[in-house]
C-alpha positions as CSV (number, residue, x, y, z in Angstrom):
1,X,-7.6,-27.9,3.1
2,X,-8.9,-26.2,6.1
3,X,-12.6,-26.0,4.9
4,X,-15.5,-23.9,7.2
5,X,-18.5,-25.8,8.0
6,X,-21.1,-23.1,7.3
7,X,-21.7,-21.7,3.9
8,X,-21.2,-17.9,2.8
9,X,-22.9,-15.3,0.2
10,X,-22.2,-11.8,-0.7
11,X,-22.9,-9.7,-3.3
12,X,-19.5,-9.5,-5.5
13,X,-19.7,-6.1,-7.4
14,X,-20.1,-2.8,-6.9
15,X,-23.1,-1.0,-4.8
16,X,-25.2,1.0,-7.7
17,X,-26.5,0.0,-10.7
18,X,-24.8,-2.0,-13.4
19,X,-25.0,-4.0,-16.6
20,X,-24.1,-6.9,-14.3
21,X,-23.9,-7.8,-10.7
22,X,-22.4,-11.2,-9.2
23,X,-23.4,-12.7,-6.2
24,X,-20.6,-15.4,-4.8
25,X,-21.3,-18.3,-2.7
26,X,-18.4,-20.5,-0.8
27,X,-18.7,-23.2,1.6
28,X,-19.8,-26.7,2.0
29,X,-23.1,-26.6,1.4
30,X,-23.3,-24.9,-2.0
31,X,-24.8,-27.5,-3.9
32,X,-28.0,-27.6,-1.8
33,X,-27.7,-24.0,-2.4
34,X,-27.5,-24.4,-6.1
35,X,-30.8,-26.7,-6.1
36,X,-32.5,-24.3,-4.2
37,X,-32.0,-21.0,-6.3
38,X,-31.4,-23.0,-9.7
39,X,-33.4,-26.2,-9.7
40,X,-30.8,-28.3,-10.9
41,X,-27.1,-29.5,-10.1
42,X,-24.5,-28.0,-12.3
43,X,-21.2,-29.2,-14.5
44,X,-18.3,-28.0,-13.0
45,X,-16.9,-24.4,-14.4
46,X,-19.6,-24.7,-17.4
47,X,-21.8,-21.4,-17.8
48,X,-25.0,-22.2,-17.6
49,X,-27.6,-19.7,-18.4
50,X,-31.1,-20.3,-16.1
51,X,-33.4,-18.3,-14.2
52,X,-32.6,-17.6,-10.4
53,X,-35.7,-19.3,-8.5
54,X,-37.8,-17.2,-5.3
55,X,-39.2,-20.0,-3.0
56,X,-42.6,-20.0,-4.6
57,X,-40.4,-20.9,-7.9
58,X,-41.0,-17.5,-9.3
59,X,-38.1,-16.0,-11.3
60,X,-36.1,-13.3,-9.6
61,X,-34.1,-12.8,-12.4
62,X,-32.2,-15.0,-14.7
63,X,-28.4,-15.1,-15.9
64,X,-25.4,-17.4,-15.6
65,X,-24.1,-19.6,-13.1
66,X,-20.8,-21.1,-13.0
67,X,-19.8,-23.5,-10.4
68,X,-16.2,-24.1,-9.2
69,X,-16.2,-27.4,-7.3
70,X,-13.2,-27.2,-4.5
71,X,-10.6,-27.7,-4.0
72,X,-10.0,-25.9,-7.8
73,X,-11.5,-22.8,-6.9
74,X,-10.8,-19.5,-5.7
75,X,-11.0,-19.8,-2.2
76,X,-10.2,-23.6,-2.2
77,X,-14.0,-24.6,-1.1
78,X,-16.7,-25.0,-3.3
79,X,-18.0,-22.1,-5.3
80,X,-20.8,-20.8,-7.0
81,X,-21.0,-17.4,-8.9
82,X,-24.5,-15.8,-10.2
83,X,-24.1,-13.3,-12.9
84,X,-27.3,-11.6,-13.1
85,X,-28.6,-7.9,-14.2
86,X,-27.0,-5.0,-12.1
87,X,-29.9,-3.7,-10.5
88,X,-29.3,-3.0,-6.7
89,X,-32.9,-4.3,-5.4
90,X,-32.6,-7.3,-7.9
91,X,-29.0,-8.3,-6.3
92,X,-30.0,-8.3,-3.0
93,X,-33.4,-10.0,-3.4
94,X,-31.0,-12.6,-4.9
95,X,-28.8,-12.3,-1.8
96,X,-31.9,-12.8,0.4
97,X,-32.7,-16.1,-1.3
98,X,-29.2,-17.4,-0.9
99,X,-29.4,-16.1,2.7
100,X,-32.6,-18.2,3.2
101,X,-30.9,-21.8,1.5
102,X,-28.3,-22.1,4.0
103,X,-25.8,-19.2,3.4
104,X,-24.8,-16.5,5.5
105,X,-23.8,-13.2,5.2
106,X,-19.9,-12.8,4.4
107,X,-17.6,-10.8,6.9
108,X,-15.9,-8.3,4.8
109,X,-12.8,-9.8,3.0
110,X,-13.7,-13.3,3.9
111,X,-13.7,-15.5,0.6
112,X,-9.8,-14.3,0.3
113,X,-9.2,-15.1,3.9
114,X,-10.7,-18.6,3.4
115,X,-8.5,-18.4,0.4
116,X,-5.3,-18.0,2.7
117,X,-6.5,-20.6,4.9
118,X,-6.9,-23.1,2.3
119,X,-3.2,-21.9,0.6
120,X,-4.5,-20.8,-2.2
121,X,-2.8,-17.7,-1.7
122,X,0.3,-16.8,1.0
123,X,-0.6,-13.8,2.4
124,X,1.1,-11.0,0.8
125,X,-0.9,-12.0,-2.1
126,X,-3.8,-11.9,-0.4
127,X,-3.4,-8.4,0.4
128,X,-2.0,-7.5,-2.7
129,X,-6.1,-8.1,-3.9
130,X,-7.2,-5.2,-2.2
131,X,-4.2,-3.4,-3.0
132,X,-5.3,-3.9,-6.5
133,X,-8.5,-2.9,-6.3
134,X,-7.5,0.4,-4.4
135,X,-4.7,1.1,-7.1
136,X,-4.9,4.6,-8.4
137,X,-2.6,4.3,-11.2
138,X,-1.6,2.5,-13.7
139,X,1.8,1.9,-12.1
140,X,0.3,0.8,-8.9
141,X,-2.0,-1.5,-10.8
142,X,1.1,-3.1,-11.9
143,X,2.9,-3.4,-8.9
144,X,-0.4,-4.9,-7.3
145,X,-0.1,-7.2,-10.3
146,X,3.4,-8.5,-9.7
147,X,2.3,-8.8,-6.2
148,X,-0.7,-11.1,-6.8
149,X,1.1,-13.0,-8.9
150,X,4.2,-14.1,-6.2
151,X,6.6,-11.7,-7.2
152,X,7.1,-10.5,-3.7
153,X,6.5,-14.2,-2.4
154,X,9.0,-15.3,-4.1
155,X,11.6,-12.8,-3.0
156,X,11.0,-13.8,0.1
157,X,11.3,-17.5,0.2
158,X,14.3,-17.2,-2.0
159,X,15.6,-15.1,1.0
160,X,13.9,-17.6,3.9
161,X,15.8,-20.5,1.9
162,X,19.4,-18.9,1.8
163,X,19.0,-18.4,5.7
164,X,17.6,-22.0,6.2
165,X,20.7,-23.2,3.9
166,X,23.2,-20.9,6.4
167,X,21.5,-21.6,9.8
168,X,21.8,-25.7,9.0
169,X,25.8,-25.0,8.1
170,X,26.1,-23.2,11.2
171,X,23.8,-25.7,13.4
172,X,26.4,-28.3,11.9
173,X,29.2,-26.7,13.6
174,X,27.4,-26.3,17.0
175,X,26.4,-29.8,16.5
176,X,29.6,-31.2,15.8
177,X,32.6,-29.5,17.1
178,X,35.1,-32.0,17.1
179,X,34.7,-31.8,13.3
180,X,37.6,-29.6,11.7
181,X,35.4,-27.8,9.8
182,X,35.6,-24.4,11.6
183,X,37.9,-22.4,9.2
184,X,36.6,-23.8,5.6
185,X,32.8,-23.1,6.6
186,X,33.0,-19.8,8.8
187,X,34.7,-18.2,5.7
188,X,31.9,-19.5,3.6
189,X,29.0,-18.8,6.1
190,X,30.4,-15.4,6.0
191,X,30.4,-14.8,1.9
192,X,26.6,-16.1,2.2
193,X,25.6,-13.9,4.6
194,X,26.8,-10.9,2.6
195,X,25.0,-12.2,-0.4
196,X,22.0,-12.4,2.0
197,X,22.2,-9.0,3.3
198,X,23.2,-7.3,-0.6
199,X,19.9,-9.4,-1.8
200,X,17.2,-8.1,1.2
201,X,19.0,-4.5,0.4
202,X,17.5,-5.1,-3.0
203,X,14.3,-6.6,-1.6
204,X,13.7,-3.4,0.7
205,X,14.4,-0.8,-2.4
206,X,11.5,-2.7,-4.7
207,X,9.1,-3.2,-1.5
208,X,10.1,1.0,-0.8
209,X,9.0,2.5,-3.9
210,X,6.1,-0.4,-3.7
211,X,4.4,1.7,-0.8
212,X,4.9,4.9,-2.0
213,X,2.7,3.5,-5.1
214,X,0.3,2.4,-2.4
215,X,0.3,5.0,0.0
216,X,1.2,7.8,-1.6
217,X,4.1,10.8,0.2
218,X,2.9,13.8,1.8
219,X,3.7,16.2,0.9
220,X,3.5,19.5,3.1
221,X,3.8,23.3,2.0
222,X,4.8,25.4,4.5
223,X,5.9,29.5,4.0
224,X,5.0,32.6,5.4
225,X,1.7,34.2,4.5
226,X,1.2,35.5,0.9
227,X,3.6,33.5,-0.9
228,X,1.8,31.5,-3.0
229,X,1.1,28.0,-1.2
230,X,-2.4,28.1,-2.7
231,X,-1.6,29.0,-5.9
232,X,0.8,26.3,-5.6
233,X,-1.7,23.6,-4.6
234,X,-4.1,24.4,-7.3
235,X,-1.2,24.5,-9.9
236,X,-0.3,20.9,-8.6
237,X,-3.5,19.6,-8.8
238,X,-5.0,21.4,-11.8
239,X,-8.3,22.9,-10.1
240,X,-8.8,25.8,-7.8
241,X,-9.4,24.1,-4.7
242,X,-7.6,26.8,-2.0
243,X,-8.7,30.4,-2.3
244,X,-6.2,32.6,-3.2
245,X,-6.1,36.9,-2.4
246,X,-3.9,39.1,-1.3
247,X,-5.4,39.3,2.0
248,X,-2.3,37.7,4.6
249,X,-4.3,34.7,6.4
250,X,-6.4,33.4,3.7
251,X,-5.9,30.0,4.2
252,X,-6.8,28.9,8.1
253,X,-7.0,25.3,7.9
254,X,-4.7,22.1,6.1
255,X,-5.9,21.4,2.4
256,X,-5.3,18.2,0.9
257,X,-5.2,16.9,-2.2
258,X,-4.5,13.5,-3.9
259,X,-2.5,14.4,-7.3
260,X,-0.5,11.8,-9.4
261,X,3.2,12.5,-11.0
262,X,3.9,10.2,-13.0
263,X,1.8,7.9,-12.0
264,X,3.2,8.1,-8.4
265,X,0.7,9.1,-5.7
266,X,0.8,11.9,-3.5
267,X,-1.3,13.9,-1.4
268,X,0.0,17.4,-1.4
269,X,-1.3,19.6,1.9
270,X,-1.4,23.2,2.2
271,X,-1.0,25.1,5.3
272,X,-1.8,27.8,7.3
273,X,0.8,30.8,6.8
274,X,3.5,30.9,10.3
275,X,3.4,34.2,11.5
276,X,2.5,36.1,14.8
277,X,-0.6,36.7,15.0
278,X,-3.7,37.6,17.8
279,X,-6.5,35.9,15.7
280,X,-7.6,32.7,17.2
281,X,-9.0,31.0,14.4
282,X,-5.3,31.6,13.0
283,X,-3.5,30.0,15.0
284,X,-5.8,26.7,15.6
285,X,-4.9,26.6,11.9
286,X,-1.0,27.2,12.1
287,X,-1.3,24.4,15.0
288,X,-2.2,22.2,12.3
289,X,0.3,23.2,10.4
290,X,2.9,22.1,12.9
291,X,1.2,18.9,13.1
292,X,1.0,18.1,9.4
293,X,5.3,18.9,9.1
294,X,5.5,16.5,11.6
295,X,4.2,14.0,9.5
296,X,5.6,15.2,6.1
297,X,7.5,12.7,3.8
298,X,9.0,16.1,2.5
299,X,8.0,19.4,2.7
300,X,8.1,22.7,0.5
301,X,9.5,26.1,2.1
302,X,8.0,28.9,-0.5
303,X,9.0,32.2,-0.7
304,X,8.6,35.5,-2.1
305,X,11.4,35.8,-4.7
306,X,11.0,39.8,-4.3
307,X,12.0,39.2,-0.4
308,X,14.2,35.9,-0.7
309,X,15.3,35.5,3.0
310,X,16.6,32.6,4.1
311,X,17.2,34.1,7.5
312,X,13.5,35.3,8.0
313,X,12.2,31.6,7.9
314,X,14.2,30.6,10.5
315,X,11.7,29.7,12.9
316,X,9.9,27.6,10.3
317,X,13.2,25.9,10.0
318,X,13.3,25.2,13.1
319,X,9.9,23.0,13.1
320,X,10.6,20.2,10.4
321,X,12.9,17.5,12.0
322,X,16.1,16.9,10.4
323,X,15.1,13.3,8.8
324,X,12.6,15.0,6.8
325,X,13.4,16.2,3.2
326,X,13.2,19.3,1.9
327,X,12.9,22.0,-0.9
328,X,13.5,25.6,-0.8
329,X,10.9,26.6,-3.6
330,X,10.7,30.4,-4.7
331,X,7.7,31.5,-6.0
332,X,6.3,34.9,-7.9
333,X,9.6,34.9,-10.5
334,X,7.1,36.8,-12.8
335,X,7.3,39.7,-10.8
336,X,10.9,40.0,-11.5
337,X,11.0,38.6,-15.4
338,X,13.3,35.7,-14.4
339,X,13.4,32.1,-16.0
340,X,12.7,29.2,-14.1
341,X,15.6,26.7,-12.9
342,X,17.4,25.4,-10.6
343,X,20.1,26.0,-8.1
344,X,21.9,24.4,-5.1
345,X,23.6,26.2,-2.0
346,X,25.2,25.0,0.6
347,X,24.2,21.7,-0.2
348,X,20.0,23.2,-0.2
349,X,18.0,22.6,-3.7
350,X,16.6,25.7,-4.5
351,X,13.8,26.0,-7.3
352,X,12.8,29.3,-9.2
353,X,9.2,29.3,-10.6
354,X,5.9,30.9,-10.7
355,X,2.8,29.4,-9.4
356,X,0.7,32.1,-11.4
357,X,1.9,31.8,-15.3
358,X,3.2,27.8,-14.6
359,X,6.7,28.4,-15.4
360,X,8.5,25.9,-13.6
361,X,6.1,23.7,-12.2
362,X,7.1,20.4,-14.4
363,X,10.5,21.1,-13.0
364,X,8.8,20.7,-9.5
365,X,7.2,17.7,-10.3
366,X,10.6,15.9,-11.5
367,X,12.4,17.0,-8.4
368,X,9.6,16.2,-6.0
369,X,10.2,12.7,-7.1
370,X,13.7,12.8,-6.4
371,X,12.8,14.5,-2.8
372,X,10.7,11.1,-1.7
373,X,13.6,9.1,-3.5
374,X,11.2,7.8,-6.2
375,X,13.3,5.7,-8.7
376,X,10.9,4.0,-10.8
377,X,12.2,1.0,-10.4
378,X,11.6,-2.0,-12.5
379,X,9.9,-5.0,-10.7
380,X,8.8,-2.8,-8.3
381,X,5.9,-4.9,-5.9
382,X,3.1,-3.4,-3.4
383,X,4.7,-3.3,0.1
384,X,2.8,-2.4,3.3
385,X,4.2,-0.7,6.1
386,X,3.9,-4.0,8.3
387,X,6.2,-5.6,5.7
388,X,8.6,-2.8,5.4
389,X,9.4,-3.4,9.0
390,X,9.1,-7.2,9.0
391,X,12.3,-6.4,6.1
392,X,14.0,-3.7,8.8
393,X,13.7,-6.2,11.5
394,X,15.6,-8.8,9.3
395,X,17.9,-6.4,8.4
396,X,18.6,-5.6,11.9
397,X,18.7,-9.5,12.4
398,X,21.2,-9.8,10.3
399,X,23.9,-6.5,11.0
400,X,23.9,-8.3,14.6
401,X,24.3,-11.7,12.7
402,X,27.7,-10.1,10.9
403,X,29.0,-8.4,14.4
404,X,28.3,-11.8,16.2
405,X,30.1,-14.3,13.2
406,X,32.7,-15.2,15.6
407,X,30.1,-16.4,18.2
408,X,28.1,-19.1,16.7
409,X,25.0,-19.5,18.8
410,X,24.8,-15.7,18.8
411,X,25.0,-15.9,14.8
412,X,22.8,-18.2,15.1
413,X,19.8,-17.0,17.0
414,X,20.3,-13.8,15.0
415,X,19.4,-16.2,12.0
416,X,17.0,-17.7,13.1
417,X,15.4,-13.9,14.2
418,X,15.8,-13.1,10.5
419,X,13.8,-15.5,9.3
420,X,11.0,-15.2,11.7
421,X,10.7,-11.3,10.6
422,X,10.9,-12.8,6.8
423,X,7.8,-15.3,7.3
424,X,5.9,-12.9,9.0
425,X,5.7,-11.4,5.2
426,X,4.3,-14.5,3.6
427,X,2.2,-15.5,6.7
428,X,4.1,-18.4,7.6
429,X,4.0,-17.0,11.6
430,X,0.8,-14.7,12.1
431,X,-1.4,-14.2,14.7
432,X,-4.8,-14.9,14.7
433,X,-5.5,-10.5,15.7
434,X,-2.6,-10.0,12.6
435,X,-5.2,-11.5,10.3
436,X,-7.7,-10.3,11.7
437,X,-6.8,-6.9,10.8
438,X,-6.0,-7.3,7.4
439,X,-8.9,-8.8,6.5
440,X,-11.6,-6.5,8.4
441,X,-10.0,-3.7,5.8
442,X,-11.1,-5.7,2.7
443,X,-14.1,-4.8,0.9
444,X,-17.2,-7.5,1.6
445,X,-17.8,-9.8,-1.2
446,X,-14.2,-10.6,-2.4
């Protein structure tokens, strides 16, 4: 156990007022602490309800203390935890008092860093605490869940094991190559790297959908003036956010808005109209609107279905990349009495709805999904972008690995690459400025 020498204190919940507020305290000298503020030692994990002491031994407030003796404790020190009333000037007058016993102020995310430190948690877990407390739905909430609970650590040492297990075989044959081993154990290295490479395929789909429930897909409309991107935003989001009119131009800036499908995140963005025009202000905004396409996870090409043209958006064709997915979507069916549904040409998903009476718009949610490649998978775990690319660098390891099998140190290196990406996840390998950035982004007091 790597325990700090000084002492920390935060206040635990919430900024506002509250039923209750917790203030934490970790370190080595939490029992002096304890004294201080309670008058009296404490049985280990027992609640003990007392009155929280000012230094003239006048009561600041009074509720219950619990004390978590390390190493059997959250961040693997000792720990104390005051549950008092939720008042804001009463939490940090209680803060100030364990300030002035020894403790000092917490850095944000600190107790789960000294957590880390003291492996109490592997790192992915670690950040799968602020990923659960930053979960907008229930499904993320989940995944955060299966997360914290090793889920994804697990996946990964299974992974870090079976390429420990192949890189000794293969070390054996470098080691020893007088040995007539060569024919027997390539064959079998081989069938375990496949089995390798089919089980971090299935590691990379559940860690894919994993951010999209963390980060959410952005979604971008894009169209000519006038054909409904507001009213499509507002439908989408349920509340009028973008003004809508006939007048071409309305909209001048990007508008974003965080909905949920599903319980899948996404911000949808409306844009500027693309058209020529003279009016400054106009174009700063369809600049943006270039910019934001750029960006896209997939983007929305509306039209008018009274002037369907796939030839006359051609220049708005033009700006999404290729890698980005789309959807031709084909607003104001109203206007012509037609149903909402869907079609495909030329290997482009068209859908027919109407922003204005709603017809169609569930239909847009479902395929929007499919646009991101959303597949709800089961098991699905919270995945940062850092460990999607740890897993693409280990993929990338190994497709090397396979080309190389007939040159052992080559296969092996590339091995041995693999698993550096793999521990990366976990924290095995980090750098000092690596955890310093995870944990700056966590929330002070946990």
């Amino acid at each position: 156990m790597q325990q700090k020498p000084d002492t920390i204190a935060a206040i635990a919940t919430a900024p506002g007022r509250g039923g209750i507020g917790v203030v934490r305290i970790s370190g080595r000298n939490v029992e002096t602490v304890s004294v201080a503020l309670l008058g009296q030692a404490l049985l280990p994990r027992h609640a003990t309800y007392v009155p929280f002491l000012d230094v003239d031994g006048s009561i600041i407030d009074q509720g219950i203390a619990i004390f978590f003796p390390g190493p059997n404790s959250y961040t693997g020190e000792d720990v104390l935890e005051l549950q008092g009333h939720g008042g804001i000037a009463a939490l940090h007058l209680l803060l100030q008092r364990c300030l002035a016993s020894g403790a000092r102020p917490a850095q944000p995310g600190e107790f789960t860093q000294r957590a880390y430190l003291n492996n109490k948690l592997d790192l992915v877990q670690a950040e799968s605490v602020a990923d659960l407390i930053d979960a907008s739905s229930a499904q993320a909430v989940r995944s955060a869940n299966r997360s914290l609970q090793g889920d994804f650590s697990k996946a990964i040492h299974k992974l870090v094991d079976g390429l420990i297990d192949l890189r000794m075989l293969v070390e054996a044959l470098l080691d020893f190559p007088e040995e007539e081993l060569d024919s027997v154990d390539f064959e079998r290295g081989k069938n375990k790297l496949e089995s390798l490479r089919a089980e971090l395929a299935r590691v990379m789909v559940l860690a894919q959908q994993g951010n999209i429930l963390r980060e959410g897909a952005h979604i971008v409309l894009v169209g000519q003036p006038n054909v409904g991107k507001s009213s499509l935003l507002n439908r989408l989001s349920g509340e009028d956010l973008a003004l809508v009119s006939e007048i071409a131009g309305t909209t001048r800036d990007t508008i974003r808005q965080a909905i949920n499908i599903h319980g899948v995140p996404l911000h949808i963005i409306d844009t500027a109209g693309l058209r020529e025009s003279q009016d400054v202000v106009e174009q700063m905004g369809m600049e943006r609107t270039k910019q934001a396409i750029q960006k896209a996870d997939a983007v929305l090409l509306l039209m008018d279905a009274q002037q369907e043209d796939k030839a006359a958006h051609q220049k708005i064709l033009e700006l999404i990349p290729d890698n980005i997915p789309r959807l031709y979507v084909v607003n104001k069916i109203d206007l012509l009495q037609q149903e909402a549904h869907l079609e495909t040409r030329g290997g482009d998903s068209y859908i027919y709805l109407s922003a204005k009476t709603e017809e169609g718009i569930d239909l847009l949610r479902d395929k929007i999904l499919q646009l991101i490649d959303w597949h709800a998978e089961a098991g699905a775990f919270m995945a940062r972008e850092r460990h999607l690319r740890a897993l693409a660098q280990a993929k990338q390891s190994l497709q090397r690995a396979a080309a190389e099998s007939a040159q052992a140190e080559l296969f092996a290196e590339e091995l041995r690459l693999a698993q550096v990406s793999l521990s990366e996840i976990t924290g095995e390998f980090s750098s000092d400025d690596l955890l310093g950035e995870i944990f700056s982004r966590f929330c002070i007091g946990k």
